[in-house]
N, C-alpha and C positions, 0 to 999 in steps of 0.2 A: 504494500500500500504506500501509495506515493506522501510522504509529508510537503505539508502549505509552508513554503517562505512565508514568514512575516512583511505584512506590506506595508509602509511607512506613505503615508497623505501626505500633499504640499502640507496640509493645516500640521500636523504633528511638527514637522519639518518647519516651519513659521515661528510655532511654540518656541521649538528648542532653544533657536537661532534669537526670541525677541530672549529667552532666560540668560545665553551668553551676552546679551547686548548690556541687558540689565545690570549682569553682575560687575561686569569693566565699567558701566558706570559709576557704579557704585565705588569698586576702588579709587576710580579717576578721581571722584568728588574727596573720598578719604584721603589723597596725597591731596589735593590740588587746593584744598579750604583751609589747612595747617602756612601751608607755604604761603599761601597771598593774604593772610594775616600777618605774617614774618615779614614780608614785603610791604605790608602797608604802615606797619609797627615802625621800620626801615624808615618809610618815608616820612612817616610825623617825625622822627625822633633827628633826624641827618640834619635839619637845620638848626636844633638848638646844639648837635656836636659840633659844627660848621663855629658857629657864635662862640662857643667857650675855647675852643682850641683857639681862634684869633685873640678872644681875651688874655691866656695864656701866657699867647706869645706878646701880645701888648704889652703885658704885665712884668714880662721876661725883659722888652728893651727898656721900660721904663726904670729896672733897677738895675739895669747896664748887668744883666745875666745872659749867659746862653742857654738856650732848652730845646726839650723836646717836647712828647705829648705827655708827661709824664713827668719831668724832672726840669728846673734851673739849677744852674751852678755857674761858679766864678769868684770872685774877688769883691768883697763888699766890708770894705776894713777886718776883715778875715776872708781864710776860705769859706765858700758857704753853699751850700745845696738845700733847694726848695723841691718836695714830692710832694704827690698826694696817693693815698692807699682808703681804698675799703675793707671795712673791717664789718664782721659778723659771721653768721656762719655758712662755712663753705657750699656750696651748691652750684648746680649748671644750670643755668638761665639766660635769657637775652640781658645784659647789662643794659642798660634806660640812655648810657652811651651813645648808644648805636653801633656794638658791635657784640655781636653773640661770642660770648666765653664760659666756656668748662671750667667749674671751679670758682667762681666767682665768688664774691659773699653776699649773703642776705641775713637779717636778725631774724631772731627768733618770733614764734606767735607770726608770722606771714610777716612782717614790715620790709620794708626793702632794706637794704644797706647802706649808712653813714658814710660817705667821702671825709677823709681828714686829713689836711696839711700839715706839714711837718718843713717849720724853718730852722736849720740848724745851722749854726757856726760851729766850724772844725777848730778842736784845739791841734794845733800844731808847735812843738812838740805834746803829744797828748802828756796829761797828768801823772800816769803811772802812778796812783796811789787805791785802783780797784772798786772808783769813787763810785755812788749808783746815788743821785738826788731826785727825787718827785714829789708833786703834791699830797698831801696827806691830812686829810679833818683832821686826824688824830694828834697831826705834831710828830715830832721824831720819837724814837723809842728814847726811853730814859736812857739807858748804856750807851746809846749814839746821839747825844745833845754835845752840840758844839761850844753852847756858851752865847751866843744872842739868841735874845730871847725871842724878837719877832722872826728868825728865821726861824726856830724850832716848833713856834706852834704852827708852822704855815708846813714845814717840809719833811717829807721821812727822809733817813741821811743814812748813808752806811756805806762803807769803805774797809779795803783791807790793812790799811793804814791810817788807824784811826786817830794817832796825836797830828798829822799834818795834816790829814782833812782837816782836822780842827780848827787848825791855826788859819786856815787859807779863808772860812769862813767867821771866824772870829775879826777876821779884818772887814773891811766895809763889805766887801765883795756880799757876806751877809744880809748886811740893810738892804742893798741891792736886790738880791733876789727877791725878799722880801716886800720890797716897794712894785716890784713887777708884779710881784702875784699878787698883792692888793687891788693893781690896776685891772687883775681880770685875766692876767698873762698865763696859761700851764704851760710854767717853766719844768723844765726839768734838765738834767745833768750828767753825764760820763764821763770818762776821762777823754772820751775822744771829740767830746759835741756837748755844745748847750744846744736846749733846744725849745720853740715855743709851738707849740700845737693847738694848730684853727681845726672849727667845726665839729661835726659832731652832732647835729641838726640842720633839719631839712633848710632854714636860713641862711646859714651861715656855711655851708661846705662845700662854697665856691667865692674864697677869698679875690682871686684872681679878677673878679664883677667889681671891689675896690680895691683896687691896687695900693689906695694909700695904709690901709688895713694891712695889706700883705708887708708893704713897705716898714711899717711900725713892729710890725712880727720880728720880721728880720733886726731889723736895729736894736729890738730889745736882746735879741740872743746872741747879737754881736757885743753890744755893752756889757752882758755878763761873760761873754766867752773874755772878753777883753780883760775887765779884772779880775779875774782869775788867773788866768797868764802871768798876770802884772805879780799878782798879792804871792804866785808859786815864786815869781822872779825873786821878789822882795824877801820870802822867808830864806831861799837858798843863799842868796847873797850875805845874809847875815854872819 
């Protein structure tokens, strides 16, 4: 007995054919709707990286620096390097930039990520004494108090060398720091760098929009880089 081939109709043959159509739709749409959000994210976000990068560089010849998209450096009564980093936690996102990076940071709770500059004068020769200075509610620890009083209740102080750290703050260079962080300034301190740190909020962590702001940053952490230098010359000379 002869068996019937299966016979397949235009219309079955129609079906199939609209099912493959369908489903390459479907991917098409699932690659093609990610991408031209990406592209269109792109294009809002390229004019305000356009504007800041020229501020940057504004910012850079106004304090006779050279840079790039990311760093000043040069000669500004010390050596001195101006950056800026975001900080928070790591993650792979389109940075708000306008340029997608792996790794990026974001805060915690969803917020985005803090930009913060960092103006720092280079001590050259550094201090060699293991110095580590920062802001602190607290004040310095009791065993690491230098002896003035308004820098101790402003600074945590610790060094591995701790009668010359002493001394180098016992000298004005103290009142100084002191008078800057009154003013507002997070100073902080190494043996290799002072250093004042902008931003930190959505306001403020695009110092570069005033440059004269930038300009004072810098000057402050060149003043304390200054005597310090001076107050180490002074005690060795002795």
């Amino acid at each position: 007995m002869r068996r019937r081939r299966p016979h397949f109709t235009n219309h079955q043959m129609d079906s199939d054919i609209s099912s493959v159509l369908i489903l390459i739709a479907i991917v098409a749409a699932a690659i093609a709707v990610p991408l031209g959000l990406i592209g269109l994210l792109a294009l809002i976000t390229m004019p305000a990286v356009y504007r800041q990068r020229r501020q940057w560089r504004s910012a850079a010849a106004t304090l006779g620096l050279h840079c790039d998209r990311t760093n000043m450096w040069g000669v500004h009564g010390l050596p001195v390097r101006i950056f800026w980093q975001r900080h928070g936690q790591s993650v792979g996102r389109m940075d708000m930039g306008g340029v997608v990076l792996a790794g990026r940071y974001d805060m915690r709770g969803g917020r985005s990520s803090l930009r913060y500059t960092f103006c720092r004068a280079m001590l050259d020769p550094p201090l060699g004494l293991g110095l580590n200075v920062s802001r602190s509610a607290n004040g310095a620890d009791a065993n690491m108090r230098t002896g003035c009083i308004a820098f101790d209740s402003t600074f945590a102080f610790n060094a591995q060398n701790v009668p010359q750290a002493q001394k180098l703050f016992m000298s004005p260079v103290g009142d100084l720091f002191a008078s800057a962080a009154q003013s507002g300034w997070q100073l902080s301190a190494t043996d290799d760098f002072v250093e004042v740190r902008l931003g930190g909020d959505y306001f403020s962590q695009h110092p570069e929009k005033h440059p004269e702001q930038l300009a004072a940053a810098l000057d402050t952490a060149v003043a304390c880089g200054q005597q310090l230098l001076a107050a180490r010359q002074h005690i060795q000379g002795r």
